[in-house]
C-alpha beads as a LAMMPS data file, in Angstrom:
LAMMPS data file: protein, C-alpha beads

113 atoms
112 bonds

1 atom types
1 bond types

-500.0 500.0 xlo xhi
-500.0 500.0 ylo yhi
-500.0 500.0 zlo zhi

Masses

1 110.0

Atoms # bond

1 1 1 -137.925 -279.290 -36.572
2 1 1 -134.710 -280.706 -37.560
3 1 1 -134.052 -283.666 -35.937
4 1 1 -131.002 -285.641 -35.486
5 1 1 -130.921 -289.926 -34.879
6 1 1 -128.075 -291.460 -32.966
7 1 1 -127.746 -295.155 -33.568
8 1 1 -125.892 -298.434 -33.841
9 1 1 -125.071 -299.281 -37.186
10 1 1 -123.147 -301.177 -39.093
11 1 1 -120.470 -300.061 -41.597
12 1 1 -122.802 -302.055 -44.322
13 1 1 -125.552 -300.125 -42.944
14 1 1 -123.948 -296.913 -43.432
15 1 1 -123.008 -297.315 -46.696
16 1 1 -126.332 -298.403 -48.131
17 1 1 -127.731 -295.109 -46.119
18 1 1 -124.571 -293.210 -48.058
19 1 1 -125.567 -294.520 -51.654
20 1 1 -129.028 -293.963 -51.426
21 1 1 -128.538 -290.401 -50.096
22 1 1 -126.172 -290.273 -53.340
23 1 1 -128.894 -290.991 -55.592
24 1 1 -130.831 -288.220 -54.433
25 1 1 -133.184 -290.377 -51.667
26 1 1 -133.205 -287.907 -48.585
27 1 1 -131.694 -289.645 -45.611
28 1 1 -132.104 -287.675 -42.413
29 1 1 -129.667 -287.019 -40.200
30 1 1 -127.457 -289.305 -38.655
31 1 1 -124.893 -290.506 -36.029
32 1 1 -123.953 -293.810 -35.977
33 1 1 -121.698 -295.866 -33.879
34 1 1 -120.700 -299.196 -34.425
35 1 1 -121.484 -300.046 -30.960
36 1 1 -123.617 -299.463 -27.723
37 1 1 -120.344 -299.312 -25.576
38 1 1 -118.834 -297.094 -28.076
39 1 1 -121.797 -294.765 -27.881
40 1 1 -122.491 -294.582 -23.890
41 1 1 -118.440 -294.348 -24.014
42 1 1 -118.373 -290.963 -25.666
43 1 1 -122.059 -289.638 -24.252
44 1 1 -121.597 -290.251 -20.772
45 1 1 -124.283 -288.779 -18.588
46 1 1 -122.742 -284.920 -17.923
47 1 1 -122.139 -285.484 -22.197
48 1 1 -125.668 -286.174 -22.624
49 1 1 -126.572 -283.324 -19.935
50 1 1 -124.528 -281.195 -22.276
51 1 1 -126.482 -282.169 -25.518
52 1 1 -129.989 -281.347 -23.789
53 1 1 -128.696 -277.908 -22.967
54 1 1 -127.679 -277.219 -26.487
55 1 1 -130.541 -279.011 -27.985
56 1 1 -132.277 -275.853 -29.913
57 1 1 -130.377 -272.816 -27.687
58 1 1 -128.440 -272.320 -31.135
59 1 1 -124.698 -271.006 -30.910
60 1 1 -123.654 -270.397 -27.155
61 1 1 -119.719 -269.672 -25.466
62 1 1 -118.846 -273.324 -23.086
63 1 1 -118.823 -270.568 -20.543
64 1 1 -122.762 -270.164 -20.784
65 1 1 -122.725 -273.712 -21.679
66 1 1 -121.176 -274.563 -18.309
67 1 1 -123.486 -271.620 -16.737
68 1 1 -126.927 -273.074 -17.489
69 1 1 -125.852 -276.200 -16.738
70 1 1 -124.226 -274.983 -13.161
71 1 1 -120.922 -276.811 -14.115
72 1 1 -117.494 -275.913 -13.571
73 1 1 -116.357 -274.344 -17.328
74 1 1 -112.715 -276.063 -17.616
75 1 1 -115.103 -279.533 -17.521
76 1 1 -117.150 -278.586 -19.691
77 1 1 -114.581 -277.677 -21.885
78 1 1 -113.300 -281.216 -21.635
79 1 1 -116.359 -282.677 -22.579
80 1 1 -117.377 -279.924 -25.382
81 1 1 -113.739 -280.688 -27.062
82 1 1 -114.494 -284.395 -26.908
83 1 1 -117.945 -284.130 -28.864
84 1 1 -116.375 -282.140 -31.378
85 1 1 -113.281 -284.044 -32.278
86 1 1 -116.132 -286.653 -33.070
87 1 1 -118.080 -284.445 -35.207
88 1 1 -121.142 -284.222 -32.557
89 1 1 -121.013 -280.847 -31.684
90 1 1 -120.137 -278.096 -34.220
91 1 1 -117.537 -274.826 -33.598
92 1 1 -118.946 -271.470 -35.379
93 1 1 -116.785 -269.304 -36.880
94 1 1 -117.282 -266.773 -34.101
95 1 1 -115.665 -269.935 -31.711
96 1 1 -119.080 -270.706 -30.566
97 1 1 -120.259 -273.767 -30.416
98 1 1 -123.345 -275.157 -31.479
99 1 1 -125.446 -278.255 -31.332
100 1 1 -127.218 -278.061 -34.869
101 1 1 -130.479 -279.764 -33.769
102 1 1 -134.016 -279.170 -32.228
103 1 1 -134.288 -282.683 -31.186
104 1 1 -132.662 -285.866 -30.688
105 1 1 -133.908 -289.602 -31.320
106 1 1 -131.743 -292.319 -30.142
107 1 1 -132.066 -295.712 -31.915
108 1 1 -130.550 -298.979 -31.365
109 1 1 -132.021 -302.968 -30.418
110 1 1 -130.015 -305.236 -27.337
111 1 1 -130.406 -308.422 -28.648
112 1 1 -130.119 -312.028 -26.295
113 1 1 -126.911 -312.935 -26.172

Bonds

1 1 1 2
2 1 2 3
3 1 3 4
4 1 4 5
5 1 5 6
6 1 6 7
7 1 7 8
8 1 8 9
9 1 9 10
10 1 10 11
11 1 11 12
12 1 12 13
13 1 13 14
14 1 14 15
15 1 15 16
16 1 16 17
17 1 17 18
18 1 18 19
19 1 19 20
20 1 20 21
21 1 21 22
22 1 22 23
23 1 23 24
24 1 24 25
25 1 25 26
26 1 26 27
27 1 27 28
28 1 28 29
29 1 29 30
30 1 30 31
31 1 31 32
32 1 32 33
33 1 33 34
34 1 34 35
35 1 35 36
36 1 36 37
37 1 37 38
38 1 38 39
39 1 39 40
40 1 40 41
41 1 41 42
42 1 42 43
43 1 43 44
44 1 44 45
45 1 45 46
46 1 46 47
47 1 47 48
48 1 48 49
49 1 49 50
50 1 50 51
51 1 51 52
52 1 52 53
53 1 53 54
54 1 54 55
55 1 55 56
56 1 56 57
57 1 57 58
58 1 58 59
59 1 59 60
60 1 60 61
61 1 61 62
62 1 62 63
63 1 63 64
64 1 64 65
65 1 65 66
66 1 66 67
67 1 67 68
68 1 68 69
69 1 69 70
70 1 70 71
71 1 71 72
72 1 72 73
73 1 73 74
74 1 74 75
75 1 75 76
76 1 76 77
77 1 77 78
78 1 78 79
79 1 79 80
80 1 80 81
81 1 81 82
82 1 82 83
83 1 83 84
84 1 84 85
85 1 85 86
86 1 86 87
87 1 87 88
88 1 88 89
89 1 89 90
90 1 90 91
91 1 91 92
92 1 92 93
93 1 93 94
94 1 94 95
95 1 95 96
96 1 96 97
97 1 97 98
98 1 98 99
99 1 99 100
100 1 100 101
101 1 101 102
102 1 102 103
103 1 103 104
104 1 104 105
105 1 105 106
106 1 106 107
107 1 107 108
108 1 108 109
109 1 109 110
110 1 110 111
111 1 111 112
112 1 112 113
């Protein structure tokens, strides 16, 4: 199962993760965000809606996207365009998109102010 972790990380975070991964120590995969807001920002709830259809369906059209998740397509669309520019969500070379993971693990602490 591949699995992919979204979480709040630092930039010093990151780059330890980045040199280890250089020396040959297998990482994972990641997506980090510097921040919570950031992160509920760009996954809003339809976003997240979105992931959990594409979560291990492979490469699908938006249209059948926006079918099994009875939405109308030119939103989708919005919201498919919006989790690529970020790298979330791949585009196939067929146009398809695809969300390259069987599962999902989100990861991040709210401290006390």
């Amino acid at each position: 199962m591949r699995t992919v972790t979204l979480e709040i990380a630092s930039r010093e975070k990151v780059s330890r993760r980045f040199l280890r991964a250089f020396d040959g120590e297998p990482q994972g995969s990641f997506i980090s965000f510097e921040s919570p807001e950031l992160l509920f920002k760009l996954i809003s709830g339809k976003r997240w809606d979105l992931l959990k259809v594409m979560t291990g369906a492979g490469p699908l059209t938006i249209r059948e996207a926006a079918r099994r998740m009875n939405r109308d397509v030119k939103a989708v669309h919005g919201d498919v365009h919006a989790l690529l520019k970020v790298g979330i969500l791949e585009k196939t070379d067929k146009g398809q998109i695809v969300f390259p993971y069987d599962a999902v693990h989100v990861d991040f602490m709210l401290n006390a102010a």
